[in-house]
Every structure is written in C-alpha cells, then in structure tokens.
N, C-alpha and C positions, 0 to 999 in steps of 0.2 A: 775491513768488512763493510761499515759505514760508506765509505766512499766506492766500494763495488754494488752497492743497492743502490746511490744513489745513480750513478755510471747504467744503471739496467732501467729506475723510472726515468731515467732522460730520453732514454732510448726508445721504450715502451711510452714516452708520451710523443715524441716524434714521430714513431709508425702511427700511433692512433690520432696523430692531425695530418698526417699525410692524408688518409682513407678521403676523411671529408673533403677536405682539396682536391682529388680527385674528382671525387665525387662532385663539387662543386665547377669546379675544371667544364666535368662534361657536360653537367646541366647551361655553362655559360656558351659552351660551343653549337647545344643544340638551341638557345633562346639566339645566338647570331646564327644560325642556319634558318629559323624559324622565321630570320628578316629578310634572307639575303633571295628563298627557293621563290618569293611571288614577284621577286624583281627578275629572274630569273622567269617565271614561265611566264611572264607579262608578254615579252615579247613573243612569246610562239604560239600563245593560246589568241592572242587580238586579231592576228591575222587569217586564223581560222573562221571568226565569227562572220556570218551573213548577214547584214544590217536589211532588217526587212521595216517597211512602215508600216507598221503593224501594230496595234494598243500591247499586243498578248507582248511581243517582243518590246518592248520600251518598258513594261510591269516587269517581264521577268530580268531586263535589265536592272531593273533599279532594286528588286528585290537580291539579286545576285550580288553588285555593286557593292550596295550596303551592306550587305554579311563580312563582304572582304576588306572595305573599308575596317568596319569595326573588329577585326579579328587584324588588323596591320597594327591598328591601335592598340590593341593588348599584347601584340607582341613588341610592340616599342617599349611600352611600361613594364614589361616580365622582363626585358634587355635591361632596361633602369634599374631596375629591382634586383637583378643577379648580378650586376655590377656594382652595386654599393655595400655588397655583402665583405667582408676584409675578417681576415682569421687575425689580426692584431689587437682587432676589438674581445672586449672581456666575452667569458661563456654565452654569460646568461643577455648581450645584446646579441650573439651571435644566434641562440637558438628562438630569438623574437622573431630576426630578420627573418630565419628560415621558416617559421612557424608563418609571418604575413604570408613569404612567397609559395608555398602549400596551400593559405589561403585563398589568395589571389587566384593558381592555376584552378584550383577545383570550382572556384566560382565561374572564371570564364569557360570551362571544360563544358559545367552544367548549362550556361548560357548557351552556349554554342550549337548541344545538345537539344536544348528546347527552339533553338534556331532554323536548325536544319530544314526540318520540313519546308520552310518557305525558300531556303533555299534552292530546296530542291524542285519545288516546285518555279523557282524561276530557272533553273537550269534547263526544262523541261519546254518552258515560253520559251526560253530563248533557243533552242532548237529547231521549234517549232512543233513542237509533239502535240496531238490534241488525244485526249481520248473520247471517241464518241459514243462509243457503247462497248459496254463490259462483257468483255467473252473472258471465255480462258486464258485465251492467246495474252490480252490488254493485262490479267491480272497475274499471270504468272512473274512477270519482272516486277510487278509492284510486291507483289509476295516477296519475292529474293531480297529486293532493296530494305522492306522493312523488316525481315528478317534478322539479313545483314546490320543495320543499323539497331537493331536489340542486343544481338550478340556485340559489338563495335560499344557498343555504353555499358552494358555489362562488365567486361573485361578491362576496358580506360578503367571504371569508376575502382572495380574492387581490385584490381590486382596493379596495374600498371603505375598509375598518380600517386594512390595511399604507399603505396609498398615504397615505392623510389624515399620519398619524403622519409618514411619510419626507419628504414636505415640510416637516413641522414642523421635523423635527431637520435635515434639509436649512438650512433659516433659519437653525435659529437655527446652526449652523456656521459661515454665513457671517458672522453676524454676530462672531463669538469669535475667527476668520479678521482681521474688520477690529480688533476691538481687540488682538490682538499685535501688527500693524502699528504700535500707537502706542505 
C-alpha cells in the first residue's frame, strides 16, 4: 500500500511540473518570437517609408525609432530572464524568478503604455498627417484610436499579464505543496 501512494505522488508530482514547463515552454517561444517579428518586419516596413526633409518627419522618426529601440531592449532582457528560469532549481528560487519575470513584464507593459501616445504621434509625422482643424471627419479616427487604446490596456492589465503569471505561481504552489508532503 506504502509503495502504491508512493507510485501515485510521483506521478501526481510529475503531471503538476509538467503544467509549468509548459507553461514556461510557451512563454519562452513567445519572448523568442517577440525577437525574432521586428527583424522580420524591419525589412518590409523600411522600404515603404518616404524619407521627406522635413523637421515633422525626422521628430516623428526619432520619436518612433526610440520606442522600438527600447521595446527591442526589453525584449532581449525578458529572452535573458526566461532563459535562466530551470525547474532543477529548488521551489522557492523557482517562484522568485517567476515572481521578477511578472515583474519585469508588467512594468515594461505599463511603460509602454504611458509611451504610446508619442509613439503614435510620431507614426503620424512620419506619414505625414497634419491635422489643421478639428471637424468631425479629423476626430473620428482619433476617437476609435483612443478608444481602442483604453480597451487594449484595460484587458492587457486585468486579464491577459496578471492571469498567465497567477496560474503559473498557482502550479508551481502546488507542486512545492506536494513535495513537503514527502
């Protein structure tokens, strides 16, 4: 009897470190996907762009530039950071890492977020868009955009970031649960 309980938590601690492995699995595939899509649209969005000599378009280049610069940058250090994470390591270093790496995301998320507008607004230079006076016409796509962009942080902040992470530490719980049982 002793040795068929034991035969069930081996079992039942195997399934519940798979979950997070998985789970860590995809988050690693989506921090190398999150490296690999700007090398990737590097080359099809450059050749689009019309280099005008222009102050608006060299502002909204460098406002643009710099968002993506620094958003390459967090996504090289979130690649660092979910590659140094190892289910070998005891519980309680594994659920630090994971606790930094939830940190980490939600802070650059937030940044990002309080970013945008200039972003956007260099996207906008570098088009060439001007608005010169406010009709309805000019303010209905600023309406949609900010809209959009309310609902777009809304749902990131409360459901998408917290929730992924709370299963995780959810796991692996239970799994740190089953080995002080033994």
């Amino acid at each position: 009897m002793d040795e068929n309980i034991r035969i069930n938590r081996e079992i039942l601690k195997q399934m519940l470190q798979r979950k997070p492995e998985r789970r860590i699995l995809f988050i690693k595939y989506h921090a190398i996907w999150e490296l690999i899509l700007p090398l990737i649209l590097l080359p099809i969005v450059l050749p689009q762009i019309k280099i005008r000599d222009d102050v608006y378009f060299y502002l909204g280049a460098f406002l643009f530039c710099a968002f993506c610069i620094l958003t390459y940058y967090w996504a090289i250090r979130y690649f660092l950071m979910v590659m140094k994470i190892d289910f070998s390591n005891p519980i309680i270093d594994l659920k630090r890492q994971v606790a930094e790496l939830e940190r980490f995301k939600i802070k650059t998320k937030k940044i990002g977020f309080l970013l945008f507008p200039f972003v956007l607004t260099g996207i906008f230079m570098l088009a060439g868009m001007r608005i010169n006076k406010i009709t309805p016409y000019t303010m209905l796509p600023l309406f949609l955009i900010v809209i959009v962009f309310i609902a777009s942080l809304f749902i990131t902040f409360k459901y998408s970031i917290s929730e992924r992470f709370r299963k995780l530490n959810k796991e692996i719980s239970d799994l740190e649960k089953l080995r002080n049982e033994e």
